[in-house]
py3Dmol code that shows the C-alpha trace and the ligand (Angstrom):
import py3Dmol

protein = """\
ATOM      1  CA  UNK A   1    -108.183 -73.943 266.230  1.00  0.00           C
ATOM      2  CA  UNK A   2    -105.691 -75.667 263.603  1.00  0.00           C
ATOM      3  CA  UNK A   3    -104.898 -79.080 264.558  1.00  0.00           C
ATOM      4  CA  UNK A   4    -100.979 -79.926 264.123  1.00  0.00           C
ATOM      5  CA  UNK A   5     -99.296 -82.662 262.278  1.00  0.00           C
ATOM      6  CA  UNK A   6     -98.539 -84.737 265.321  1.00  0.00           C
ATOM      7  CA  UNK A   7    -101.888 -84.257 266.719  1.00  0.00           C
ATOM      8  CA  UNK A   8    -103.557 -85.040 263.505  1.00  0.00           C
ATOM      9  CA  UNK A   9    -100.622 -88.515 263.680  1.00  0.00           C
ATOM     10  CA  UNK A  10    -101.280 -88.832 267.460  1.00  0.00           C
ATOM     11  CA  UNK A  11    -104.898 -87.857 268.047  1.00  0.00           C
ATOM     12  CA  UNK A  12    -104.688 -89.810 271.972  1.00  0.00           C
ATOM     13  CA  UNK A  13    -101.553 -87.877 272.768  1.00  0.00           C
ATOM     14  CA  UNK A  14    -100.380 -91.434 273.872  1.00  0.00           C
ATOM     15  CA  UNK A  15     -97.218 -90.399 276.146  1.00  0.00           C
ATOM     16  CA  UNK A  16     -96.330 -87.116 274.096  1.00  0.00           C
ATOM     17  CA  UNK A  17     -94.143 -84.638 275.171  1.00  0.00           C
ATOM     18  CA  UNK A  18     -92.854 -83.203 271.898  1.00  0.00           C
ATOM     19  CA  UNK A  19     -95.149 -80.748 270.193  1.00  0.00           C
ATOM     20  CA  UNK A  20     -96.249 -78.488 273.418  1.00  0.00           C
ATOM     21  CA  UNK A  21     -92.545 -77.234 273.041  1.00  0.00           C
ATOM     22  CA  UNK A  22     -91.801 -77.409 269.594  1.00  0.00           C
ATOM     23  CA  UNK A  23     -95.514 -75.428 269.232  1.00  0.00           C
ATOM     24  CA  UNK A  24     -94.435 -73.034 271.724  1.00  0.00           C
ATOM     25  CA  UNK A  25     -90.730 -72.175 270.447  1.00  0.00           C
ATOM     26  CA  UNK A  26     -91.414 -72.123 266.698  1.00  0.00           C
ATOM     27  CA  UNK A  27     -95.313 -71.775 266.273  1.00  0.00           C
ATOM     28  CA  UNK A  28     -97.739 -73.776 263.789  1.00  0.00           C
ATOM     29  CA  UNK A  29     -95.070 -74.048 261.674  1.00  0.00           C
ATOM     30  CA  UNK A  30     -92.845 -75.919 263.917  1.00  0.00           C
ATOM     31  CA  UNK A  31     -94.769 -79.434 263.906  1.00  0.00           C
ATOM     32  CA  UNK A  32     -94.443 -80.155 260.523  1.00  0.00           C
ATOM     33  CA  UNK A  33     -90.671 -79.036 260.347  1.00  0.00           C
ATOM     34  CA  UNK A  34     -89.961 -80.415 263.474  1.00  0.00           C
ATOM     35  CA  UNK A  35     -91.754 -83.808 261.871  1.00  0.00           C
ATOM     36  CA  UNK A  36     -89.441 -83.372 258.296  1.00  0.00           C
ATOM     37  CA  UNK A  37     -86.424 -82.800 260.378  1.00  0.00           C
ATOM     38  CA  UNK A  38     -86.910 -86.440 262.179  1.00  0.00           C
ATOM     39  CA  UNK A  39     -87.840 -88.013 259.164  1.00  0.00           C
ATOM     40  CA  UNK A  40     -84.804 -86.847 257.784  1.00  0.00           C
ATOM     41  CA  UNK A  41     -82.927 -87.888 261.119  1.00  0.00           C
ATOM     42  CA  UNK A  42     -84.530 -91.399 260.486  1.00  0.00           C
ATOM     43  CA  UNK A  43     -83.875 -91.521 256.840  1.00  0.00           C
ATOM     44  CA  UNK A  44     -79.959 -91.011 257.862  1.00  0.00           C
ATOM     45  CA  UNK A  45     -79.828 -93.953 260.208  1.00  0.00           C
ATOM     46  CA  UNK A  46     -81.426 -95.874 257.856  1.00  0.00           C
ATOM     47  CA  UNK A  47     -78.654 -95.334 255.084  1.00  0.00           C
ATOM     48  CA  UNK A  48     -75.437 -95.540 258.193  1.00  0.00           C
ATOM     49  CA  UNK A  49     -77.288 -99.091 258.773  1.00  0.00           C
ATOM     50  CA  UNK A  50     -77.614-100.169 255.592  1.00  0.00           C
ATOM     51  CA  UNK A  51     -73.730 -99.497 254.641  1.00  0.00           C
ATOM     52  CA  UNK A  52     -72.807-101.268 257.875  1.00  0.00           C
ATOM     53  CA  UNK A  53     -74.241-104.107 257.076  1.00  0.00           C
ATOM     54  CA  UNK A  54     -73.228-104.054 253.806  1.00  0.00           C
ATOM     55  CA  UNK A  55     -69.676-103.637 255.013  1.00  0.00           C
ATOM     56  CA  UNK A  56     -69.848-106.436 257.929  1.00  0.00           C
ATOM     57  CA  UNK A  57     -71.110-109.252 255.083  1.00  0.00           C
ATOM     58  CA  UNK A  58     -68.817-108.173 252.811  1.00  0.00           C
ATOM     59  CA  UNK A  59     -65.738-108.437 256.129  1.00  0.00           C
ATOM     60  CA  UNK A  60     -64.829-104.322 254.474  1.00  0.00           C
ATOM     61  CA  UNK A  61     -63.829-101.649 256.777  1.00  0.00           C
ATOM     62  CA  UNK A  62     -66.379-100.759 258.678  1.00  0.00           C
ATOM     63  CA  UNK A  63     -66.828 -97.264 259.661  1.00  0.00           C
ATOM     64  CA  UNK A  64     -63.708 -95.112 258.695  1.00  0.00           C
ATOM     65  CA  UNK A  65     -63.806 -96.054 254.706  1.00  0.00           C
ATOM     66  CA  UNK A  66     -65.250 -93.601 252.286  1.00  0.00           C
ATOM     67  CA  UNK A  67     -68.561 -94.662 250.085  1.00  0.00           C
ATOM     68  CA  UNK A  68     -67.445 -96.088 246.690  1.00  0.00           C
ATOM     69  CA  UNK A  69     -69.963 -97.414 243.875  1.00  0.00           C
ATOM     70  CA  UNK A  70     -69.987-101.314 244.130  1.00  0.00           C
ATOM     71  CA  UNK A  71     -70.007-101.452 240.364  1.00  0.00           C
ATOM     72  CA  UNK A  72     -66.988 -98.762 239.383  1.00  0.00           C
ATOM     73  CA  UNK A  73     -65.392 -98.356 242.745  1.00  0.00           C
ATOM     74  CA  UNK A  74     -65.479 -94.578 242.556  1.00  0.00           C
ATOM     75  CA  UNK A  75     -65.640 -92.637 245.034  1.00  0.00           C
ATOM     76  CA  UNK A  76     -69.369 -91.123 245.599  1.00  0.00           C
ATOM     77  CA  UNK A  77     -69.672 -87.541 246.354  1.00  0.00           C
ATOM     78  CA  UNK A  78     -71.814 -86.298 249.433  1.00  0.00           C
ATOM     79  CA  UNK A  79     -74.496 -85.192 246.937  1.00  0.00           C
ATOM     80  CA  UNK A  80     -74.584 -88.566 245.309  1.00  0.00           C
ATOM     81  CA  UNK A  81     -75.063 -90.467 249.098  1.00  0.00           C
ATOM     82  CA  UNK A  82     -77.822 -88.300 250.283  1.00  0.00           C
ATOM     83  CA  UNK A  83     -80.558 -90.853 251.600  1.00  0.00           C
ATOM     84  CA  UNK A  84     -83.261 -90.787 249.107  1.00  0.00           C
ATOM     85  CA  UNK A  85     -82.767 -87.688 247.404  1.00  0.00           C
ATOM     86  CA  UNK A  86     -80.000 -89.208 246.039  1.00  0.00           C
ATOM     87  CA  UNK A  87     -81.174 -92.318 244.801  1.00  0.00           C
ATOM     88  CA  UNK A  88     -84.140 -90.653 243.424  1.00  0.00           C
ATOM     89  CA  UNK A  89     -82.056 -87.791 241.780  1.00  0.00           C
ATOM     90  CA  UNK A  90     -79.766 -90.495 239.742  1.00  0.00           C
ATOM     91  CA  UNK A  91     -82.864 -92.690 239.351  1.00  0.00           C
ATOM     92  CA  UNK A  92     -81.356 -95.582 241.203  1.00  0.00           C
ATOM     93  CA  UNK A  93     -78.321 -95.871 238.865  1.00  0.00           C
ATOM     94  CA  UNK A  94     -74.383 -95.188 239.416  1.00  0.00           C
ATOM     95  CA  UNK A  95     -73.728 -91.946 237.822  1.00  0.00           C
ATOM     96  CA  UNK A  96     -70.678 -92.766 236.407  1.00  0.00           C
ATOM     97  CA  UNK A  97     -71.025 -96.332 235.099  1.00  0.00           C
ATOM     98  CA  UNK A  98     -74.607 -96.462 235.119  1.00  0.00           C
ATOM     99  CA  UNK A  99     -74.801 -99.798 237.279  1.00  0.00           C
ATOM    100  CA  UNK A 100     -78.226-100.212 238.715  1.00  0.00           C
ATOM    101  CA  UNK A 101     -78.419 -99.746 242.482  1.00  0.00           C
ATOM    102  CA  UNK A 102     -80.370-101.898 244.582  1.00  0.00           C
ATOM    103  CA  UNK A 103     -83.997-100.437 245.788  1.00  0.00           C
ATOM    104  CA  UNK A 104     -82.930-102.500 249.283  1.00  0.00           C
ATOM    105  CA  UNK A 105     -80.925 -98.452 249.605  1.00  0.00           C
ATOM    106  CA  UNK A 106     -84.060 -96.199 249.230  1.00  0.00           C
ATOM    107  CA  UNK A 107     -86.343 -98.945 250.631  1.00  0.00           C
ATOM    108  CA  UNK A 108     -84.493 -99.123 254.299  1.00  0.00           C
ATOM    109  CA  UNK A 109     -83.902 -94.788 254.140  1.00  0.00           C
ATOM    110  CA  UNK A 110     -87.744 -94.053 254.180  1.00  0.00           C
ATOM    111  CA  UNK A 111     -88.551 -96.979 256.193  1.00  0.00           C
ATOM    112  CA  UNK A 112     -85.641 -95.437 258.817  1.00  0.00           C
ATOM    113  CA  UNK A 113     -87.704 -92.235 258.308  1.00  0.00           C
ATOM    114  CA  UNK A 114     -90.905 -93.540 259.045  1.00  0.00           C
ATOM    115  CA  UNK A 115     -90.377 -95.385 261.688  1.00  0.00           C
ATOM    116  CA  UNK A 116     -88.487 -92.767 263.229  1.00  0.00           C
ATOM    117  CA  UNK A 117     -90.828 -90.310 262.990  1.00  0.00           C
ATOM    118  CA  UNK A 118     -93.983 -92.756 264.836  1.00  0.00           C
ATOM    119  CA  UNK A 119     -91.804 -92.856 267.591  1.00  0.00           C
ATOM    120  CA  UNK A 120     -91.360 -89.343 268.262  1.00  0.00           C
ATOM    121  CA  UNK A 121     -94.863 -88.402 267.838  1.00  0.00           C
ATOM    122  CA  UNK A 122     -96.451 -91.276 270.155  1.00  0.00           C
ATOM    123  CA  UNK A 123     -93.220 -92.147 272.933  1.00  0.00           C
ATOM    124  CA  UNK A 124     -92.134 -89.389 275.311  1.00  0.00           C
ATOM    125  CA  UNK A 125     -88.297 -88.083 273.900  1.00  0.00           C
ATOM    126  CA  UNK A 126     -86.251 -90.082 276.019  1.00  0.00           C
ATOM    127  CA  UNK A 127     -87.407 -93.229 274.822  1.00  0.00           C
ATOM    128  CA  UNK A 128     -88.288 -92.385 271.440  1.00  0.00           C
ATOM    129  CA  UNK A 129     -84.592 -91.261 271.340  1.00  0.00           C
ATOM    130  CA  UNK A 130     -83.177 -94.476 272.656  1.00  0.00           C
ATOM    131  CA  UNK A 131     -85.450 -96.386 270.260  1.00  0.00           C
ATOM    132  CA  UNK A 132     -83.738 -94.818 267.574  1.00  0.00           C
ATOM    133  CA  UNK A 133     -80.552 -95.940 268.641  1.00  0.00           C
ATOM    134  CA  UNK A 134     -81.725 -99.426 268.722  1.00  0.00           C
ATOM    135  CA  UNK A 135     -83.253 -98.675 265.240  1.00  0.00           C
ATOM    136  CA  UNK A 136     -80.011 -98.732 264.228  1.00  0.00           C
ATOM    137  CA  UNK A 137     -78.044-101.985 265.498  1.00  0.00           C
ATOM    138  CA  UNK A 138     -81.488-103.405 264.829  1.00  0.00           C
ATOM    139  CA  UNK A 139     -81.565-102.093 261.189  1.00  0.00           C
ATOM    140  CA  UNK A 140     -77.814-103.983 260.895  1.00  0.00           C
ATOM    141  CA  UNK A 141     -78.947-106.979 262.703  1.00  0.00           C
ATOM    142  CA  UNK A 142     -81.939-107.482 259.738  1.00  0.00           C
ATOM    143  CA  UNK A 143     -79.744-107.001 256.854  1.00  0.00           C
ATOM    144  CA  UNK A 144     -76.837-109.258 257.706  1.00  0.00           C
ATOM    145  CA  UNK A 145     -79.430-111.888 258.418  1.00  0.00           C
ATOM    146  CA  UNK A 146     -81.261-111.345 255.081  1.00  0.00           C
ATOM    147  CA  UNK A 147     -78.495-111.069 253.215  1.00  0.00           C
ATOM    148  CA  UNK A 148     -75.905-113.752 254.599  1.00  0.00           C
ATOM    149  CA  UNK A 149     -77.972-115.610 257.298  1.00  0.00           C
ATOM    150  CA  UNK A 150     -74.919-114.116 259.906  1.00  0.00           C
ATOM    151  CA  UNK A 151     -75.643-111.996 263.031  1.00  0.00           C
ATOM    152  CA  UNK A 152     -72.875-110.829 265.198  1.00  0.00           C
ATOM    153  CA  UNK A 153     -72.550-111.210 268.845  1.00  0.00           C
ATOM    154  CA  UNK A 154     -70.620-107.953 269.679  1.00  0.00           C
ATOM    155  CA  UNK A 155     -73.151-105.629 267.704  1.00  0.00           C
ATOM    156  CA  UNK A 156     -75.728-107.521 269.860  1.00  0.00           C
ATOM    157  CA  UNK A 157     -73.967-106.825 273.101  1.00  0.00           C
ATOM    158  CA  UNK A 158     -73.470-103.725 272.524  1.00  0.00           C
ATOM    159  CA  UNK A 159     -77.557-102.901 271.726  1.00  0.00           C
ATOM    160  CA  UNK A 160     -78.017-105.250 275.196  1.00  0.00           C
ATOM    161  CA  UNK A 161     -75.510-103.085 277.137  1.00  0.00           C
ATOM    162  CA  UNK A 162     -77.324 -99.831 276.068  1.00  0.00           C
ATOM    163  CA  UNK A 163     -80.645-100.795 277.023  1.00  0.00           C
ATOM    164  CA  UNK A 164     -79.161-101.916 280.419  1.00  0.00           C
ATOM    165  CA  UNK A 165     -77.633 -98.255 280.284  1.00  0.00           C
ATOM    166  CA  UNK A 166     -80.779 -96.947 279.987  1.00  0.00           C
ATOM    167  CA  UNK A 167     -82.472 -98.615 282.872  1.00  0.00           C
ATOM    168  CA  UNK A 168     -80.089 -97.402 285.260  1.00  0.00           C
ATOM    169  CA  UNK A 169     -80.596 -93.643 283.849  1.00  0.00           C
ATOM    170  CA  UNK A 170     -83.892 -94.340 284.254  1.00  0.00           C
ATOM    171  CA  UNK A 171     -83.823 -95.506 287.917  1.00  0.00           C
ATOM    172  CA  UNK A 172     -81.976 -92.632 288.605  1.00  0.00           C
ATOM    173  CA  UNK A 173     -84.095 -90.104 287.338  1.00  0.00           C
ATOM    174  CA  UNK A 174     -82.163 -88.911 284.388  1.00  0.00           C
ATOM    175  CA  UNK A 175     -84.417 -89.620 281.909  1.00  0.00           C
ATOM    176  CA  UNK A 176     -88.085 -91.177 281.120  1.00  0.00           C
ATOM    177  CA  UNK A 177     -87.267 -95.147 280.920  1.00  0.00           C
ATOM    178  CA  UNK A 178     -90.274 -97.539 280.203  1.00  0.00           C
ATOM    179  CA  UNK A 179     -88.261-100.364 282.649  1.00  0.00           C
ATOM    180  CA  UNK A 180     -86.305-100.716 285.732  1.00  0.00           C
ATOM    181  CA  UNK A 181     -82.956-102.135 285.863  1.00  0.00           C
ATOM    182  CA  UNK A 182     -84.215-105.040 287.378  1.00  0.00           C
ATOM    183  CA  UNK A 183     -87.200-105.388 285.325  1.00  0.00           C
ATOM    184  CA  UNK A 184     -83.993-104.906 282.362  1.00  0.00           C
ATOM    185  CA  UNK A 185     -81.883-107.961 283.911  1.00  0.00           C
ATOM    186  CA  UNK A 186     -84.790-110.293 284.357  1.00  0.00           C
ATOM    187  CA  UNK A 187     -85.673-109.264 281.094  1.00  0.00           C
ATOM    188  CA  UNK A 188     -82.556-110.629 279.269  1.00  0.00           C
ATOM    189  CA  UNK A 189     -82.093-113.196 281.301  1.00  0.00           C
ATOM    190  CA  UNK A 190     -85.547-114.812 280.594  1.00  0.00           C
ATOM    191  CA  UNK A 191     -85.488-113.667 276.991  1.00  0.00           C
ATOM    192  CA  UNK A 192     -82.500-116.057 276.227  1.00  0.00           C
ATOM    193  CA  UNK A 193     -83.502-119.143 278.168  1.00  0.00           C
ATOM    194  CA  UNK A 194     -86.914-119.636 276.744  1.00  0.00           C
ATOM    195  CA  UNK A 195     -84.967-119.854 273.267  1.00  0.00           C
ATOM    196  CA  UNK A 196     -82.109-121.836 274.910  1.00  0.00           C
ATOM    197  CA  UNK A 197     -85.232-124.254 276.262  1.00  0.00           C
ATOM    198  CA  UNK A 198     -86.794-124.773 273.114  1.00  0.00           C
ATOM    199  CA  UNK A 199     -83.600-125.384 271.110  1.00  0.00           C
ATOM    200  CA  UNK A 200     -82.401-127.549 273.492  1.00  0.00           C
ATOM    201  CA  UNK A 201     -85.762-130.021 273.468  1.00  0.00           C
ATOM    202  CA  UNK A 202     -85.834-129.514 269.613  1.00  0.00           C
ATOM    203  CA  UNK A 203     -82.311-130.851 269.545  1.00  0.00           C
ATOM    204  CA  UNK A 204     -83.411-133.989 271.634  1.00  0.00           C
ATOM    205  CA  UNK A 205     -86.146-134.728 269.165  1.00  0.00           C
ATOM    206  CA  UNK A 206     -84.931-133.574 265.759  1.00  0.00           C
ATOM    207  CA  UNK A 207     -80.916-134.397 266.437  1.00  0.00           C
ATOM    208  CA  UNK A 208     -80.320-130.887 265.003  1.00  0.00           C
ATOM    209  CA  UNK A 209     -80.555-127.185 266.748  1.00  0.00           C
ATOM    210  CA  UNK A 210     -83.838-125.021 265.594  1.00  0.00           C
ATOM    211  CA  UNK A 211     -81.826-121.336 266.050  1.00  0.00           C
ATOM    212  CA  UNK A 212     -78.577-120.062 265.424  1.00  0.00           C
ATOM    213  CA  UNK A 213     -76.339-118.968 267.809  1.00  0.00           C
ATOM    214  CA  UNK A 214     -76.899-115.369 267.019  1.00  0.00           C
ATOM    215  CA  UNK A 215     -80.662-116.017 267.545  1.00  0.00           C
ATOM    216  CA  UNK A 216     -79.512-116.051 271.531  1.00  0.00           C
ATOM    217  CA  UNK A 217     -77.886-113.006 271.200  1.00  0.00           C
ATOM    218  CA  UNK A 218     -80.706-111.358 269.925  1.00  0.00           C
ATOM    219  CA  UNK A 219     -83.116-112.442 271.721  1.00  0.00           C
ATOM    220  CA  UNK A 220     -81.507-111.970 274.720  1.00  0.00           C
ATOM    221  CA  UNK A 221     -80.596-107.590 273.667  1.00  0.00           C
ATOM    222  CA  UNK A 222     -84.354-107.671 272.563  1.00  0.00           C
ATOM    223  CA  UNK A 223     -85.220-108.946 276.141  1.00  0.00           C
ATOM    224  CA  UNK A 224     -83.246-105.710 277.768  1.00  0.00           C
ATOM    225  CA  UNK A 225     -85.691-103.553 275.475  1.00  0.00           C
ATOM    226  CA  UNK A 226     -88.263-105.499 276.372  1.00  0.00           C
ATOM    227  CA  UNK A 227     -88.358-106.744 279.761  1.00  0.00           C
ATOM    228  CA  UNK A 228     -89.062-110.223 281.003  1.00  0.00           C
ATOM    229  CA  UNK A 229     -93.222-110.409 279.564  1.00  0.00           C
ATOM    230  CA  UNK A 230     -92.991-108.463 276.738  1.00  0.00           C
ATOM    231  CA  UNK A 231     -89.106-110.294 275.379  1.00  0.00           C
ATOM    232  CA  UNK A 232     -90.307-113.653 275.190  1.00  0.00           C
ATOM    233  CA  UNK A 233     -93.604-112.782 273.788  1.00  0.00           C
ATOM    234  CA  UNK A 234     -91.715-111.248 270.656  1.00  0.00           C
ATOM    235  CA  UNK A 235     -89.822-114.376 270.616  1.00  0.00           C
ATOM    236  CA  UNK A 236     -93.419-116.526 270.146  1.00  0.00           C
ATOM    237  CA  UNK A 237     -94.412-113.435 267.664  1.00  0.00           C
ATOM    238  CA  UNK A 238     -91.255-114.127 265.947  1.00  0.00           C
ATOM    239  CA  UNK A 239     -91.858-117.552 265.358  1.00  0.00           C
ATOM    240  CA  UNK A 240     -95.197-117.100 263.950  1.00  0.00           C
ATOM    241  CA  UNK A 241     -94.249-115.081 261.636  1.00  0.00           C
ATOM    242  CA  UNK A 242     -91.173-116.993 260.603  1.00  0.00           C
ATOM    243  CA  UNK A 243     -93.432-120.118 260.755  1.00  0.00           C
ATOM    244  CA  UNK A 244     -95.941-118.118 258.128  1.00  0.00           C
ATOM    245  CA  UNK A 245     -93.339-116.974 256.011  1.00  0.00           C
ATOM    246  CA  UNK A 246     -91.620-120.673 255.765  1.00  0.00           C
ATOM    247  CA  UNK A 247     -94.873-122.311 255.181  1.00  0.00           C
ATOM    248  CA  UNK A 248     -95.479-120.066 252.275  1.00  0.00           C
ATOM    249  CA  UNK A 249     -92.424-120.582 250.586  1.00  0.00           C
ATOM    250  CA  UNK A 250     -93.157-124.127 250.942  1.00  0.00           C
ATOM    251  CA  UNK A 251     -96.578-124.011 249.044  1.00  0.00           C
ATOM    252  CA  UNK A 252     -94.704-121.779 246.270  1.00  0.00           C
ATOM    253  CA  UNK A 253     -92.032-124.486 246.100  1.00  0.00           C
ATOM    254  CA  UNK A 254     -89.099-122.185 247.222  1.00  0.00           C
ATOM    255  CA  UNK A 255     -88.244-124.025 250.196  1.00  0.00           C
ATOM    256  CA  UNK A 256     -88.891-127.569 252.115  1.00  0.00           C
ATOM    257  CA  UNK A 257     -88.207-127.672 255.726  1.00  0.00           C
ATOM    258  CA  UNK A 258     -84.337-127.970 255.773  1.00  0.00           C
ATOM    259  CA  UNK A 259     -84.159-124.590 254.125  1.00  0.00           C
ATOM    260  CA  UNK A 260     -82.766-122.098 256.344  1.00  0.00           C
ATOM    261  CA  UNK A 261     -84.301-118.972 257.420  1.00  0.00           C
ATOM    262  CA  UNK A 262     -83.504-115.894 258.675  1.00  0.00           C
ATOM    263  CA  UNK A 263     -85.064-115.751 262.177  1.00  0.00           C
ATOM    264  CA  UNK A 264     -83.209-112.419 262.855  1.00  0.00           C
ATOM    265  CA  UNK A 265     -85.043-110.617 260.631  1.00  0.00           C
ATOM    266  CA  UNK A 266     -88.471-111.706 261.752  1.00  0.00           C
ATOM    267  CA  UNK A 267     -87.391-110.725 265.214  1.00  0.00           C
ATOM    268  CA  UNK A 268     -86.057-107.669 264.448  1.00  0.00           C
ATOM    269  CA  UNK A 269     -88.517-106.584 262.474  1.00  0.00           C
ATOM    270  CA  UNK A 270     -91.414-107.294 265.090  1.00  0.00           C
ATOM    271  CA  UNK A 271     -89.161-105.136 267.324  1.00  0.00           C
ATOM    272  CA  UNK A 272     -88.785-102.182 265.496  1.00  0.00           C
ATOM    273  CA  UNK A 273     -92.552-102.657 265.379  1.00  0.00           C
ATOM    274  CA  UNK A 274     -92.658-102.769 269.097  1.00  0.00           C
ATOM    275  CA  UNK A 275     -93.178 -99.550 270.082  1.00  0.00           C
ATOM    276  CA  UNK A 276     -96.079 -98.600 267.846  1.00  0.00           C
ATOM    277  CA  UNK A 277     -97.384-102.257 267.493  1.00  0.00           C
ATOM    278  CA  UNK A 278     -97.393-104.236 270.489  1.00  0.00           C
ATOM    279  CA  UNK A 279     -98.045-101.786 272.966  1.00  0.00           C
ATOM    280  CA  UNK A 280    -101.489-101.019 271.450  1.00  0.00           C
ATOM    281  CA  UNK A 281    -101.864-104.476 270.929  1.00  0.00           C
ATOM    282  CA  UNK A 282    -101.093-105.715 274.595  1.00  0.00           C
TER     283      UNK A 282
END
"""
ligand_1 = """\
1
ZN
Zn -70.478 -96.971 239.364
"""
view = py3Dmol.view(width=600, height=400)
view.addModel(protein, "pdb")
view.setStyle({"model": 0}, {"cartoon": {"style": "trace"}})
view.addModel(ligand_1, "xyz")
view.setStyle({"model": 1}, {"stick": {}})
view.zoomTo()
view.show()
């Protein structure tokens, strides 16, 4: 019997709904087309989140304005903003005025594909799917931290609002939901205090806040994903790793404890982690 792609990926089956049907309407075939097509899906919100965030540091138009070369300011054709084919076809540089493009473009497009992809072949579809829409405001969140240490309260409501959204389906049978709505509310709730907490005793001590604002916003979104165990504990896993990160730049002499870092992006990137990661790990 020929083993398929996702069962080669997903050997446990671990909550997998996918490839009985996709094997069933489209044969052997379908596993590795249906896995190309989601990678392709991922690679797509990978490049929308990218320009966003782009756009949102640089205060441009955000979804309505067409995709211009930073370096030229002509307008790119729909062959030219393919994710990764693209960049790979003009070997990361403009076409018309040769400008090099940053590898941040294809470097977020197949990690959107990839991470995309392990969440269809290990979640069931309903929250695989909704996991890819937080992919995306996630995606944002990361890159307007990296690039301009800013995250922004009404993209973070809105990725809170949706995983409340989603609870309630769930409860109500609609779809395959990981929490209750309860489990949801208690979930932000206790995801932004234990932040607020610390901030507030670091304050006391150091005369000068440990977080940003937007940290609280994302924290507290994350905790609607999350629920009220798993939310703060990607809030201490956060910190480690932000902790790790600062105390190597220190020993390479890029930074000394005043320096700023971006905390979003450590968060966000152990929760687009989360559903592959941490629930193997916990
Ligand atoms: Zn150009």
């Amino acid at each position: 019997m020929t083993t398929s792609l996702v069962q080669w990926l997903n050997p446990k089956g671990i909550g997998f709904i996918f490839d009985p049907a996709i094997t069933f309407h489209f044969g052997a075939a379908g596993s590795p087309m249906a896995a190309l097509f989601v990678f392709c899906l991922g690679a797509c919100l990978g490049s929308f989140a990218n320009a966003c965030a782009m756009r949102l540091v640089r205060d441009e138009d955000f979804v309505a304005a067409a995709s211009r070369c930073r370096g030229c300011d002509t307008r790119l054709a729909w062959h030219e903003n393919l994710p990764i084919i693209g960049y790979l076809k003009q070997r990361g540089r403009c076409r018309h005025c040769g400008m090099k493009l940053s590898p941040r473009y294809i470097a977020v497009e197949v990690l959107g594909g990839l991470l995309l992809l392990s969440y269809a072949v290990s979640l069931p579809l309903g929250i695989a799917a909704g996991f890819g829409v937080a992919l995306v405001f996630t995606g944002i969140a990361c890159l307007t931290d990296l690039e301009s240490l800013t995250l922004h309260p009404a993209l973070l409501s809105a990725l809170g609002v949706i995983g409340i959204c989603l609870s309630v389906a769930g409860d109500a049978g609609l779809l395959t939901w990981h929490l209750t709505s309860a489990q949801t509310l208690a979930g932000v709730l206790v995801s932004a205090l234990v932040p607020i907490a610390i901030n507030t005793s670091y304050r006391l001590i150091r005369g000068r806040n440990g977080f940003g604002e937007g940290d609280f916003w994302l924290l507290a979104a994350f905790g609607a994903w999350l629920g009220p165990i798993m939310g703060p504990a990607l809030f201490i896993a956060a910190s480690w790793l932000g902790a790790m990160v600062g105390i190597g730049m220190m020993l390479a002499g890029r930074a000394s404890t005043m320096t700023k870092l971006p905390f979003g992006l450590f968060a966000g990137s152990a929760f687009i982690l989360w559903p592959n990661l941490f629930t193997r790990v916990f």
